[in-house]
C-alpha positions in Angstrom: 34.9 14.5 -16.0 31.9 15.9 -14.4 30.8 13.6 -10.7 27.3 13.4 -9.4 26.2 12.4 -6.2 22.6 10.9 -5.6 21.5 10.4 -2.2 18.6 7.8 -1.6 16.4 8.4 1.2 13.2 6.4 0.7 13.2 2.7 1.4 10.9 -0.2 0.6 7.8 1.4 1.9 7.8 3.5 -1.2 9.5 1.1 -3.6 9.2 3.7 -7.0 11.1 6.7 -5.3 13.4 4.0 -3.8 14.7 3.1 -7.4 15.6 7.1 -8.4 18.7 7.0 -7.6 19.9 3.8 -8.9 18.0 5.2 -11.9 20.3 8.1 -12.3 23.4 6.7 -11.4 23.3 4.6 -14.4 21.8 6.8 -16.7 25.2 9.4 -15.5 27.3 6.8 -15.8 25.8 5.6 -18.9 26.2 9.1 -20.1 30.3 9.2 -19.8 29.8 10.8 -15.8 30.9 9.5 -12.7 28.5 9.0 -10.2 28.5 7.8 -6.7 25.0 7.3 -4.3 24.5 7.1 -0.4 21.8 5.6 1.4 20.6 7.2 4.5 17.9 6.7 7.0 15.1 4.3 5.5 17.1 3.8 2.3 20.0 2.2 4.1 17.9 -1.2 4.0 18.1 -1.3 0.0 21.6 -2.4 0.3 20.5 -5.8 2.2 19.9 -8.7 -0.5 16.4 -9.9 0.8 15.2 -5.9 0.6 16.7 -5.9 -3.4 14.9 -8.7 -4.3 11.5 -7.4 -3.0 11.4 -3.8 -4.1 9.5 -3.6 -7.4 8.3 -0.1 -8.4 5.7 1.0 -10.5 6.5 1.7 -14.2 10.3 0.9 -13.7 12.4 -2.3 -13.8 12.9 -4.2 -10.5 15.5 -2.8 -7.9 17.4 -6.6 -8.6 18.0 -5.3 -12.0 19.3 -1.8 -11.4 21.1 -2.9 -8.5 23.3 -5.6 -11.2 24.1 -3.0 -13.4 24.9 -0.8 -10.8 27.6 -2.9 -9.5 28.6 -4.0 -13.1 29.3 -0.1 -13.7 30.8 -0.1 -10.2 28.9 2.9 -8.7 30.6 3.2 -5.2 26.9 2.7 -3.0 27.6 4.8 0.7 25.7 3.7 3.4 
């Protein structure tokens, strides 16, 4: 089964390249991949509940949403 990794490295200050990554881990794992994502530098605040609720990117679902399904498909989130 094929693994991908997605590192995150924005943070809330730019709330639509934040979401990426949360993006394609559920589109792999809704695919049939594995996938796993790691937060470093200014992304490592996405993982704090207060930061989820406030990051809403343009064009694309609320971080609150993709961060549920995320843990529904159990994506292992690095920090």
């Amino acid at each position: 089964m094929t693994k991908l990794a997605f590192v995150a490295t924005h943070g809330s200050e730019n709330p639509t390249k934040a979401i990426f990554p949360f993006l394609q881990a559920k589109a792999a794992v809704d695919a049939g991949m594995e996938a796993e994502i790691s937060l470093m530098g200014d992304a490592v605040v996405l993982i704090r509940d207060q930061v989820i609720g406030s990051v809403l990117p343009v064009g694309w679902p609320p971080l609150s949403e993709v961060f549920e399904a995320v843990v529904k498909h159990k994506i292992p989130i690095f920090v």
